[in-house]
DRENPABA-714232 format. One record per residue: x, z, y of N, C-alpha, C in turn. Coordinates in pm, whole numbers, padded with zeros to 5 digits, always signed. Atoms other than C-alpha are relative to their C-alpha. Layout:
REM residues N
XZYXZYXZY...
REM end
This chain:
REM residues 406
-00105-00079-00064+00792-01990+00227-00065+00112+00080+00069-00098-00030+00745-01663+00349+00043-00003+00147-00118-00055-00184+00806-01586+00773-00037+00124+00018-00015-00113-00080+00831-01275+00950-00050-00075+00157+00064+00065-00161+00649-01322+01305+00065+00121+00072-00067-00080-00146+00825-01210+01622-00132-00033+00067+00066+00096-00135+00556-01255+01853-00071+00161+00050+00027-00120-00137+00406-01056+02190-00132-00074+00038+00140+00016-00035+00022-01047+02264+00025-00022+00139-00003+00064-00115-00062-01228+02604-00042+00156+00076+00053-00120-00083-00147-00964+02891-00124+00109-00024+00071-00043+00060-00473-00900+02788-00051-00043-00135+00053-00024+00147-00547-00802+02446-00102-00056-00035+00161+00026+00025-00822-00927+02302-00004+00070-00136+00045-00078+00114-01016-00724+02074-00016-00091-00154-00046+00052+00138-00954-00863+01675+00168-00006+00017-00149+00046+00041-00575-00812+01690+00046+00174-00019-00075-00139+00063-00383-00510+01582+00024+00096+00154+00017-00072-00124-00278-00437+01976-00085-00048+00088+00157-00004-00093-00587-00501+02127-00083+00113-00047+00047-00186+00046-00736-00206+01899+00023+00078+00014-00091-00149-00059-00441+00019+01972-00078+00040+00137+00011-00007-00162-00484-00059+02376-00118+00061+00041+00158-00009-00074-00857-00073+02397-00019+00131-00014+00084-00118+00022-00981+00191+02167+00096+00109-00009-00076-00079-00019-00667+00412+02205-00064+00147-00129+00133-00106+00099-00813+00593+01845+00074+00076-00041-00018-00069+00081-00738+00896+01733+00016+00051-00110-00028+00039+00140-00753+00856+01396+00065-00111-00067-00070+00084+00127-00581+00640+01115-00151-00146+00062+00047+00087+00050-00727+00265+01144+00057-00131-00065-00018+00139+00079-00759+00027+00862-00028-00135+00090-00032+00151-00034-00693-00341+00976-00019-00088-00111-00044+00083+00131-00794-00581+00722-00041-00153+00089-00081+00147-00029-00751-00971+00753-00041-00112-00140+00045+00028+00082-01030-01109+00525+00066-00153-00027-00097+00189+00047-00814-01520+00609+00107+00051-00051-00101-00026+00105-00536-01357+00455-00024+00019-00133+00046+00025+00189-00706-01278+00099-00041-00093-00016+00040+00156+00028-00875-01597+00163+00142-00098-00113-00142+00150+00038-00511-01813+00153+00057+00076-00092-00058-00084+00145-00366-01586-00100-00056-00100-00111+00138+00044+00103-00705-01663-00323+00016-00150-00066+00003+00106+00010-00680-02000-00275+00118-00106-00032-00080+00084+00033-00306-02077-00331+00031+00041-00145-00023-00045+00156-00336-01874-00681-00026-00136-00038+00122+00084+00070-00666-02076-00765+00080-00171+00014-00033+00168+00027-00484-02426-00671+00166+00018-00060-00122+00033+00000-00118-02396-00725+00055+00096-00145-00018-00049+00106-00078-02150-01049-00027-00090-00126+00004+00135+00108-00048-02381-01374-00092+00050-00064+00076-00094+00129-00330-02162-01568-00108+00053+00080+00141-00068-00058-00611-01915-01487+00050+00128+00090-00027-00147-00067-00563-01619-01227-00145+00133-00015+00107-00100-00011-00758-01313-01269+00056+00137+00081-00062-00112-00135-00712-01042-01005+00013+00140-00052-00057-00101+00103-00581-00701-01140-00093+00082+00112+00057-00106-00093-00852-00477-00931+00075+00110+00003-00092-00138-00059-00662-00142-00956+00021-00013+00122-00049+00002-00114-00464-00309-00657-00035+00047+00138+00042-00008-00137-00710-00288-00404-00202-00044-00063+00121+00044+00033-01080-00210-00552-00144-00029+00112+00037+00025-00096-01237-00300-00234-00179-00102-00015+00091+00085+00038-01605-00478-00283+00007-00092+00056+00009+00073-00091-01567-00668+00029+00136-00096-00038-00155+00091+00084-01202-00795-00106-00116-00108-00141+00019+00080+00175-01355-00884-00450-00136-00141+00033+00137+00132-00054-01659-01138-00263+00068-00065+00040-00075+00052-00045-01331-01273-00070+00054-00077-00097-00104+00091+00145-01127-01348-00371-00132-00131-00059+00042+00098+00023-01441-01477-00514-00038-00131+00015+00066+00146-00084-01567-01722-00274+00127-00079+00008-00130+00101-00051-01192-01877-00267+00063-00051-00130-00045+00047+00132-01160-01933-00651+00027+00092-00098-00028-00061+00080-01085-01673-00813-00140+00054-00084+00170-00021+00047-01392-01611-01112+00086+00095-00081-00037-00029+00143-01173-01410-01378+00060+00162+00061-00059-00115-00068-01091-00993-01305+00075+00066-00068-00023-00051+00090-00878-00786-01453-00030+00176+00018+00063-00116-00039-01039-00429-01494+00055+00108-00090-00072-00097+00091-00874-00110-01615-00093+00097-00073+00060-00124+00022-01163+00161-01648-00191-00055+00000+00119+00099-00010-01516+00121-01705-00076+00031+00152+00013+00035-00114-01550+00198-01338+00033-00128+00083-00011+00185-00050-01414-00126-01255-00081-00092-00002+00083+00142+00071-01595-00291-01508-00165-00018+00101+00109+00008-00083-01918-00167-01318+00005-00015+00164+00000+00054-00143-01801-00224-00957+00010-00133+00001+00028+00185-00011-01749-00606-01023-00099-00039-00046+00124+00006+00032-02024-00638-01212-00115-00006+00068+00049-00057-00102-02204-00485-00969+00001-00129+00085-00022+00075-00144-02043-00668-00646-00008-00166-00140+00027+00155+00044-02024-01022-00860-00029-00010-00152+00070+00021+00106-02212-01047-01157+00003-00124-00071-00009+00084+00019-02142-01396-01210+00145-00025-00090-00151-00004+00035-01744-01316-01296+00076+00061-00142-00075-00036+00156-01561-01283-01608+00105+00117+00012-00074-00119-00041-01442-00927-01669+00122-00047-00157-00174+00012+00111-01098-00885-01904+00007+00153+00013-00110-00152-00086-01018-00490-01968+00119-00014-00064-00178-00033+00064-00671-00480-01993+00075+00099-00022-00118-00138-00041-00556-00153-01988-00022+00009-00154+00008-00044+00160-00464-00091-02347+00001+00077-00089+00015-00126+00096-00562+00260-02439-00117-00021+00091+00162-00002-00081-00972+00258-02343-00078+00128-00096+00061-00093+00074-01205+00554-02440-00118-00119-00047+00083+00046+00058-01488+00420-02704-00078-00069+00050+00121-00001-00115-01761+00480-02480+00027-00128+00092-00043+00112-00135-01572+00262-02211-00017-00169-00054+00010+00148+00142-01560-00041-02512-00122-00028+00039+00149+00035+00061-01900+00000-02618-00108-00037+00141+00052+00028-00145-02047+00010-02233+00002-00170+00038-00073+00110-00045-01800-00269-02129-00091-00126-00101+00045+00061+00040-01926-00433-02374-00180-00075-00065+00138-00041-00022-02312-00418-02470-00083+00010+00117+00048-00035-00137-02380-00357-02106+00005-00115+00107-00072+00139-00085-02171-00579-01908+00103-00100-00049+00002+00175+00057-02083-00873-02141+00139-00021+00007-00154+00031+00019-01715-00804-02156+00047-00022-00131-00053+00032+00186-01537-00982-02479+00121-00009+00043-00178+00000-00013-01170-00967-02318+00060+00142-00024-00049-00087-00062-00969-00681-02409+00125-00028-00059-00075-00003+00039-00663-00610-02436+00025+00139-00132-00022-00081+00054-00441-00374-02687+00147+00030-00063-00145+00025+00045-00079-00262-02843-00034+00077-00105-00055-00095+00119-00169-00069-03145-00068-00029-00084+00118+00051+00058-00383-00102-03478-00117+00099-00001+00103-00107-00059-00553+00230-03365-00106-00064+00088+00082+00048-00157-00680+00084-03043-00069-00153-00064+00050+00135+00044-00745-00290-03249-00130+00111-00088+00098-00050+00046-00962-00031-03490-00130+00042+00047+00086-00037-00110-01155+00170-03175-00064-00156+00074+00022+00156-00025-01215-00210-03048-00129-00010-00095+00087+00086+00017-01387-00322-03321-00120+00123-00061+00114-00120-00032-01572+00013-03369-00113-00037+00028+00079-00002-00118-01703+00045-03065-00127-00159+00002+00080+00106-00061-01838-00317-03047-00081-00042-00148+00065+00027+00143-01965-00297-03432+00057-00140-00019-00083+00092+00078-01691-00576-03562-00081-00122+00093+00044+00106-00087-01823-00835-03272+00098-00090-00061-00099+00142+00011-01677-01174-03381-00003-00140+00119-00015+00104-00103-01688-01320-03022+00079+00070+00070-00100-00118-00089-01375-01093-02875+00122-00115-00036-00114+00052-00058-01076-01242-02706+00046+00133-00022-00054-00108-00018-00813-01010-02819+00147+00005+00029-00149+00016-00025-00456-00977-02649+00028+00102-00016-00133-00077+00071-00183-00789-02833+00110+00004+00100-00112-00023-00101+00018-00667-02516+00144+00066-00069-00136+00010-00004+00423-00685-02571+00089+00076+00097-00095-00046-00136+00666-00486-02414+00101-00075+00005-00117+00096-00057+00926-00617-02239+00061+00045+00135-00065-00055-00114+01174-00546-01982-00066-00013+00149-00002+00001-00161+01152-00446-01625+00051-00016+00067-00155-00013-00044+01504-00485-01532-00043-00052+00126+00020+00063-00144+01394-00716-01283-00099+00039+00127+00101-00049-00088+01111-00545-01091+00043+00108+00062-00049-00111-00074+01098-00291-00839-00094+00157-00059+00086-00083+00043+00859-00069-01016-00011-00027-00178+00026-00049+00173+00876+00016-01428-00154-00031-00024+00152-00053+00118+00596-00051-01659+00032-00052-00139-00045+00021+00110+00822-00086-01947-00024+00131-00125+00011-00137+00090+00754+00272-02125-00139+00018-00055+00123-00074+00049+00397+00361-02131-00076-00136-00092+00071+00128+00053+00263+00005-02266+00061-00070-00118-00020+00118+00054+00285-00264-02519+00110+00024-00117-00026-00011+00117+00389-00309-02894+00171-00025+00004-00192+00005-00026+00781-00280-02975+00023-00137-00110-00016+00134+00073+00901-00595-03164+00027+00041-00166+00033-00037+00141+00895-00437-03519-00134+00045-00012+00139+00001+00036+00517-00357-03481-00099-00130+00028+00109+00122-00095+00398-00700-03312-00012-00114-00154+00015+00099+00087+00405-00880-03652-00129+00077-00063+00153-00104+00034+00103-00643-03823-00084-00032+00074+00109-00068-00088-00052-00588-03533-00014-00160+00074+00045+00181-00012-00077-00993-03470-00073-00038-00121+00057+00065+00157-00196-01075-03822-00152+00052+00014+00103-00073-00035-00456-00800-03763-00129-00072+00067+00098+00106-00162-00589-00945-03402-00047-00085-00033+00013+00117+00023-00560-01254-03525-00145-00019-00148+00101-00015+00056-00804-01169-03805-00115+00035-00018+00131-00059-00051-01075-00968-03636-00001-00105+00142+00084+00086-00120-01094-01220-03326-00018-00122+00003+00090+00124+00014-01300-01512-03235+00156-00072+00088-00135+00069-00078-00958-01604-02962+00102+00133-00003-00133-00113-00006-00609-01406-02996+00110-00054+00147-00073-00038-00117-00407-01326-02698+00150+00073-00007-00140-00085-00025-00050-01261-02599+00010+00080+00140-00041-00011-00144+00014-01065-02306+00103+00116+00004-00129-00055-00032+00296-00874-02136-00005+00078+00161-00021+00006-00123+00382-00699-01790+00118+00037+00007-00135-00053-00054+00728-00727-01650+00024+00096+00096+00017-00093-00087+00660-00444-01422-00086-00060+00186+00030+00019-00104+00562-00419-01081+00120-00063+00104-00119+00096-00100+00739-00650-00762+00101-00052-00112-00141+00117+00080+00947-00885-00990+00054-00131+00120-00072+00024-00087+01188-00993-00769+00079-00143-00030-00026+00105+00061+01310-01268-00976-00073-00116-00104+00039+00017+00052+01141-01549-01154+00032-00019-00167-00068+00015+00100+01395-01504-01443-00060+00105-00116+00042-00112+00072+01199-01182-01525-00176-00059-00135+00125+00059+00121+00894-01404-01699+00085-00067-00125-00068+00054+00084+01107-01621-01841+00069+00108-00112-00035-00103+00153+01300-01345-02070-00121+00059-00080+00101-00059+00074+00930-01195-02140-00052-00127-00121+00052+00113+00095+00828-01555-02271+00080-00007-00112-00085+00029+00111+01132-01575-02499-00031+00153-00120+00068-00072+00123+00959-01235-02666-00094-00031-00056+00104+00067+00062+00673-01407-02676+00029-00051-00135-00020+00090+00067+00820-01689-02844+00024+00063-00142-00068-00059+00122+00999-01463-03105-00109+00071-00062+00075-00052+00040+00685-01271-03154-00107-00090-00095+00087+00114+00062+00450-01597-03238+00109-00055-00118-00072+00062+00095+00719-01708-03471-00002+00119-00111+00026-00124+00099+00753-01373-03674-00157-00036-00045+00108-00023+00025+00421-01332-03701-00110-00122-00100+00036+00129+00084+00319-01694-03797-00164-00069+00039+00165+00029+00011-00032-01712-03654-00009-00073+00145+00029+00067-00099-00192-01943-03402-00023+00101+00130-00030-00063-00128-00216-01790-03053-00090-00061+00076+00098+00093-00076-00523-01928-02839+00064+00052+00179-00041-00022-00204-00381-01739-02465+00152+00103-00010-00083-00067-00029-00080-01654-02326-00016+00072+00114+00001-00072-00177-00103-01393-02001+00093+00053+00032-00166-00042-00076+00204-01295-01810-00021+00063+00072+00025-00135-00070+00048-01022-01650-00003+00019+00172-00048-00036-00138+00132-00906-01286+00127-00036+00009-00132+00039-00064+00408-00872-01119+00081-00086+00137-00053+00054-00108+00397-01105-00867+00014+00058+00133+00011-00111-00129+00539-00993-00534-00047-00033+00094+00071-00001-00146+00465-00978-00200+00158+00029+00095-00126-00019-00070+00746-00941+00097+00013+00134+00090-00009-00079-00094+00870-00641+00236+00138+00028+00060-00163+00026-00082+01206-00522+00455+00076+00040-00150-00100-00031+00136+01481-00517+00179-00056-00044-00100+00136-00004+00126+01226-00668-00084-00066-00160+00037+00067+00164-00007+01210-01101+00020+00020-00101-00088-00050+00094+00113+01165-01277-00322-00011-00156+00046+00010+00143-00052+01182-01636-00350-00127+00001+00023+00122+00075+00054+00889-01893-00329-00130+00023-00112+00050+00009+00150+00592-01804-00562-00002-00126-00094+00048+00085+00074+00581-02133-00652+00133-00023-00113-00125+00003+00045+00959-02124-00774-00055+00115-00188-00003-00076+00065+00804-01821-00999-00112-00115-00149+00107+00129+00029+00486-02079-01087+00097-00125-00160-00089+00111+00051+00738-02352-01209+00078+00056-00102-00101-00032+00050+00969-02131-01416-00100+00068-00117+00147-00062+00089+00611-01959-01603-00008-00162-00066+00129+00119+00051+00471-02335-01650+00161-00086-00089-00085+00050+00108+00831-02455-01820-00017+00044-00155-00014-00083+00155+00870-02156-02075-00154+00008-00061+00144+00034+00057+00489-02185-02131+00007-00121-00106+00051+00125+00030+00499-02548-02244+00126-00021-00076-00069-00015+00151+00781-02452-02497-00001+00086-00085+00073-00074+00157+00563-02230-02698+00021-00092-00064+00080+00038+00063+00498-02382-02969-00157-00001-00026+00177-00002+00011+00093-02309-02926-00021-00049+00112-00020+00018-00122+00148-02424-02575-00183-00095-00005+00130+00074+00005-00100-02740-02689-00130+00029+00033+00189-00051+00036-00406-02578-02808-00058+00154+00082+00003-00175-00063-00308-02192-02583-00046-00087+00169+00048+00037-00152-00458-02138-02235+00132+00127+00054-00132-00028-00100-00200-01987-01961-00099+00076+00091+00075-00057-00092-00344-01679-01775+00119+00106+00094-00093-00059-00061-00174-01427-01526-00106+00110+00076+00106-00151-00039-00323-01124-01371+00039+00067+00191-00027-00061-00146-00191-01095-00973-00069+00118+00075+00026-00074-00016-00265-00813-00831+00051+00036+00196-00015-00031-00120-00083-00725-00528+00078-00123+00082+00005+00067-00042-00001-01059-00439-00131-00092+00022+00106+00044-00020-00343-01125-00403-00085+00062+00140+00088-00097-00073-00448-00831-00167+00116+00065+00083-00080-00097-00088-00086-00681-00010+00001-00027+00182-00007+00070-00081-00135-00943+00274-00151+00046+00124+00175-00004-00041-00519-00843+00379-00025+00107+00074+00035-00104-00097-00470-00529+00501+00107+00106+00093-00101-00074-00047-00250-00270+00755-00076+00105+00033+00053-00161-00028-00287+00063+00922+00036+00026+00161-00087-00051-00136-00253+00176+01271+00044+00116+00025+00022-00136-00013-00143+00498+01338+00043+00048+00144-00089-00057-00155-00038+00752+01621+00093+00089-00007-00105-00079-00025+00276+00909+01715-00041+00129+00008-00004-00164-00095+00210+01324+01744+00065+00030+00040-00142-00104-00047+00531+01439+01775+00112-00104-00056-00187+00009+00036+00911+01337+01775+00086+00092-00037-00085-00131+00027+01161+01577+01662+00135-00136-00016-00170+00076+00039+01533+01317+01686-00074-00095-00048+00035+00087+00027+01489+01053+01441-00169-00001-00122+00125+00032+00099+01144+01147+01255-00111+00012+00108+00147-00021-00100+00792+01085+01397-00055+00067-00112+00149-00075+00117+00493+01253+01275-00106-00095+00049+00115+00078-00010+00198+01054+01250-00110+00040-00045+00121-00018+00035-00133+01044+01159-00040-00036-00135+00010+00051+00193-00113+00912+00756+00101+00018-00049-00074-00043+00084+00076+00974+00531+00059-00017-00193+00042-00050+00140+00165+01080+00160-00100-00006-00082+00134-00061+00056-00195+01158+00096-00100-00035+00010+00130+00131-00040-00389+00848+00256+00069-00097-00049-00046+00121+00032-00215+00507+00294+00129-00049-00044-00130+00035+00015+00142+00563+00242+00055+00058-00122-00085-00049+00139+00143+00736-00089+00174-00083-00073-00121+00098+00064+00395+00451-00198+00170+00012+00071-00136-00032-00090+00642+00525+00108+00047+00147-00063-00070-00105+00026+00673+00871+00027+00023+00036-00192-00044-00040+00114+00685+00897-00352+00053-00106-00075-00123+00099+00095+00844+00584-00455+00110-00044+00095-00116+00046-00054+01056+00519-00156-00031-00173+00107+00055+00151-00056+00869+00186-00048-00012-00048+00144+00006+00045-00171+00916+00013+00291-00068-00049+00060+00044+00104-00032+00717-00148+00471-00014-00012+00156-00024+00046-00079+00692-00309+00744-00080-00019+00142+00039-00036-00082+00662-00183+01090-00031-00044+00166-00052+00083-00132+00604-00273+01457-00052+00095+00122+00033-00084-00116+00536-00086+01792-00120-00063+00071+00083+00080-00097+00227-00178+01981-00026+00071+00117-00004-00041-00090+00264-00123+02303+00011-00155+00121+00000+00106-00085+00221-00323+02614+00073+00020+00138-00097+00099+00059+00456-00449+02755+00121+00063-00095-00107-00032+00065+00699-00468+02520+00130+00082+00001-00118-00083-00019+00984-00199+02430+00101-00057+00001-00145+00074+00015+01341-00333+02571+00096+00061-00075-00090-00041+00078+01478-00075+02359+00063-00005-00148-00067+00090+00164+01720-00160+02027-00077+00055-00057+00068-00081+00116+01583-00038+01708+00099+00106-00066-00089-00084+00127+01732+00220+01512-00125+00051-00097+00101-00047+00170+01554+00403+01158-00027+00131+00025+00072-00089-00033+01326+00637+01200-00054+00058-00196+00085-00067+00129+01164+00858+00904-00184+00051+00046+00122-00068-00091+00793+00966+00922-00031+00105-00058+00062-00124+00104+00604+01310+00814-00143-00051+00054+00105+00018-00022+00244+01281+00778-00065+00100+00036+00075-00110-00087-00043+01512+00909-00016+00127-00079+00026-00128+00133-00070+01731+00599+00137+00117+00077-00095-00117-00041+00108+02090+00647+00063+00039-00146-00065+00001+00154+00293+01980+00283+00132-00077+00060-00159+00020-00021+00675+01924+00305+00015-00142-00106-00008+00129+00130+00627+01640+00002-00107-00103+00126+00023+00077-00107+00431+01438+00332+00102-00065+00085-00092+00053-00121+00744+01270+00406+00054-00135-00055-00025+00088+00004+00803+00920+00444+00148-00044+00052-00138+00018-00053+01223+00846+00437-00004-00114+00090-00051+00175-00076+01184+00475+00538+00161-00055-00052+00031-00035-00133+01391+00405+00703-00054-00138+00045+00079+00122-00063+01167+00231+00930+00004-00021+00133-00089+00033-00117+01338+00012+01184-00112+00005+00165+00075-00074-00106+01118+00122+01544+00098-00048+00129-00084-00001-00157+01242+00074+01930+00060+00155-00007-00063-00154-00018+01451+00373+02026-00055+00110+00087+00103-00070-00139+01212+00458+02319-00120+00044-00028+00172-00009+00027+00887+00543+02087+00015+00134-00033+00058-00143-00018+00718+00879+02138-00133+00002-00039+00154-00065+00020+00401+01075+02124-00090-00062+00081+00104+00034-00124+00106+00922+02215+00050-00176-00021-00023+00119+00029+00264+00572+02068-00071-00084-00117+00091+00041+00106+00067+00378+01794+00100-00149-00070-00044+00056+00120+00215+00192+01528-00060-00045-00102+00044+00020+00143+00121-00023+01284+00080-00082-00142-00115+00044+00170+00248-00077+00904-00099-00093-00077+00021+00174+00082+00223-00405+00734-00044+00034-00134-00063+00018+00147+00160-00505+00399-00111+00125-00078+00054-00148+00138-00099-00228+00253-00109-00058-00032+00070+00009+00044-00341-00427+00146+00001+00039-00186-00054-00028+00129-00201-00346-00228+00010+00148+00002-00038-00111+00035-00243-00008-00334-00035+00143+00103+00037-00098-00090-00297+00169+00011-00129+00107+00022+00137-00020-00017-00644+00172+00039-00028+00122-00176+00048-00044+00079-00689+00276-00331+00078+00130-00039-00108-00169+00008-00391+00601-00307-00086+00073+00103+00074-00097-00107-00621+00758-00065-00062+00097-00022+00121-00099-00026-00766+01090-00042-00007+00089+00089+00035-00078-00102-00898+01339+00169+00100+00122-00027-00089-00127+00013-00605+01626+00127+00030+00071+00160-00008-00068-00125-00612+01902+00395-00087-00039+00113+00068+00069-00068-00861+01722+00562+00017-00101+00050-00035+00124-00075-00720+01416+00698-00014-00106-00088+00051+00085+00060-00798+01090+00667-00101-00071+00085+00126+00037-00084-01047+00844+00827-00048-00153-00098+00058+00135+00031-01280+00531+00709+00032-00119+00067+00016+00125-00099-01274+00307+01009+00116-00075-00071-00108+00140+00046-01189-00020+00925-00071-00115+00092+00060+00115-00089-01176-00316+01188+00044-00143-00048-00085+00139+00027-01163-00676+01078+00026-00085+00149-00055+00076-00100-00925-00873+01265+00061-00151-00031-00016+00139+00005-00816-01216+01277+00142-00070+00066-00140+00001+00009-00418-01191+01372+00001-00022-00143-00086+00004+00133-00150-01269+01121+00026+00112-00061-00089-00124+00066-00013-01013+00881+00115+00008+00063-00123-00008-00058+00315-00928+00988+00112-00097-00064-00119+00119+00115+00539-01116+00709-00169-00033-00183+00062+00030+00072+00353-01354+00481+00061-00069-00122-00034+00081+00097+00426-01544+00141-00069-00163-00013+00062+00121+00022+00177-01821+00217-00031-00101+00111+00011+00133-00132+00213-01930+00563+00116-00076+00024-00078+00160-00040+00348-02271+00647+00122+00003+00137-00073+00028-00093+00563-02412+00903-00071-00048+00140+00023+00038-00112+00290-02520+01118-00062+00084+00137+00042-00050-00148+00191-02461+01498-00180+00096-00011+00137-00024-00007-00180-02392+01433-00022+00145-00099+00061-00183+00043-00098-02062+01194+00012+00067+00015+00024-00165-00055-00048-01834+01466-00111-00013+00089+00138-00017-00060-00310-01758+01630+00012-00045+00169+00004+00079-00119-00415-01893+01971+00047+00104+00131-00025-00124-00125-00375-01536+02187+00171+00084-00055-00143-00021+00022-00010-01509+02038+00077-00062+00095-00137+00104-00058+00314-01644+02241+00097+00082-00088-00102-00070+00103+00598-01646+01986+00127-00065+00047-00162-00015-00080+00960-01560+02094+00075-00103-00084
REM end
């Protein structure tokens, strides 16, 4: 079960908490907050409580210091889009089984990936890309190959129904194919990004199903991709494990179910929890602040998809004033630097106030660039809660000891 924490830091701050950094170092710049026991318990409720294998979708959050976290907590299996990936895990854990999944790869990226750094997972949706495959790797007969499926998004908060995955009049070919150039054949799928429902696997499995039946050929892995969410305001799915349970039914009425392995690819439920942002108030103008990030560092997602997340005032003592919805603009002198929200705030916060936003360990870190100059590195690890979690409990001992909660 997921909570939302109300809670108010004791008098004095102590340095590792979100307002103890505001107070102390009163910083001028943008700081990252990350929350290495939060990727920990993530890590660790994939690795025990998922019916199958998890492999972490790096895009999310290619972080080196993340990817030693995940590792040390169970997770051995990655999923890597570019052959920059392939060589940053490699790199940071050399021990770990790469997968590229992205299913249009340049040659080069194959032949590297493979020859180099010992990758035999890839994915693919076409018999172009099954051809460039076995190219590149001179007809290797030790390749795991998954034949990615499209399939609806209806249920997610983010599309990845268009650019990907074979349409159900090409998946019979282009299975026979796979299935004939590889040592293990693969199904996989992504119901988009934030799937909000666990009903959204379940309809992908029933393409599955229809696909392995057309086609007629054994099937060694099924992967169900991403998708899993994370919690934000307007945006609190169930239970993952509810999602878990409803994967590990329609799994185990394949028909290949027996002899198939069960993989999944999390991504920003692995990493949305790990990290935040602090920022500072410049200016008020009515109901928009201006801050210090933006568009063009950590909030790409607020301002061009609309995405909320989840805010809080740090200030000491606490603001008695209600909340109302605020909008933000970021530091850039670009009019597309604007974050609608709305993001619920005390009514009493001004310039010279510091704020921090929940929830960016997913995506934040890796939308970043230096535009117009702004922007900063600092990153402090701290040892507070996230703001709203998916994996903390009911008990006394998982807020922290320099919390009192209302």
């Amino acid at each position: 079960m997921h909570k939302h924490h109300s809670t108010r830091e004791l008098a004095s701050p102590q340095v590792g908490s979100a307002i103890g950094i505001a107070l102390s170092s009163r910083p001028a710049q943008p700081v990252t907050l990350v929350r290495p026991h939060a990727a920990a318990r993530a890590a660790r409720f994939f690795a025990e409580k998922f019916p199958g294998r998890s492999m972490y979708a790096v895009k999310a959050n290619p972080s080196a210091d993340l990817l030693q976290i995940l590792w040390d907590n169970g997770i051995t299996h990655y999923d890597v889009a570019s052959i920059a990936e392939v060589r940053l895990v490699a790199r940071t854990l050399p021990e770990a089984t790469l997968c590229f999944m992205h299913p249009v790869k340049a040659e080069e990226a194959i032949a590297e990936a493979y020859f180099t750094h010992g990758v035999r997972v890839f994915s693919l949706d076409s018999l172009e890309e099954l051809s460039k495959v076995m190219r590149a790797t001179n007809d290797a007969t030790d390749l795991t190959l998954c034949v990615r499926l499209r399939v609806s998004s209806e249920h997610s908060k983010l599309s990845l129904a268009s650019k990907f995955g074979a349409a159900p009049g090409e998946t019979k070919e282009l299975l026979f194919a796979a299935r004939q150039a590889a040592d293990a054949l693969g199904i996989c799928f992504h119901v988009g990004s934030q799937a909000m429902t666990p009903e959204a696997y379940a309809q992908a499995m029933e393409r599955v199903r229809a696909a392995i039946v057309d086609a007629g050929v054994t099937v060694d892995v099924v992967d169900v991709g991403g998708g899993f969410p994370s919690s934000y305001p307007g945006m609190e799915p169930p239970p993952l494990e509810r999602y878990f349970a409803t994967i590990h039914r329609a799994f185990e009425s394949l028909p290949i179910s027996y002899s198939a392995e069960l993989w999944a690819e999390p991504g920003r439920a692995l990493c949305a929890e790990y990290s935040s942002i602090i920022v500072r108030v410049e200016k008020r103008r009515g109901d928009e602040l201006y801050i210090n990030d933006g568009a063009y560092g950590a909030l790409f997602d607020a301002a061009h998809i609309g995405w909320r997340f989840p805010v809080t005032l740090l200030r000491e003592p606490d603001s008695n004033a209600r909340d109302m919805a605020f909008s933000f603009y970021g530091p850039t002198c670009d009019d597309m630097d604007h974050m609608a929200g709305p993001f619920m705030l005390p009514a009493d916060v001004q310039a010279g106030d510091y704020i921090e936003i929940g929830m960016l360990g997913a995506y934040g870190a890796a939308m970043r660039t230096a535009f117009n100059g702004f922007g900063s590195d600092e990153t402090v690890i701290v040892d507070d809660e996230p703001m709203v979690s998916l994996y903390l409990d009911d008990e006394a001992d998982a807020v922290p000891s320099n919390v009192v909660t209302l």
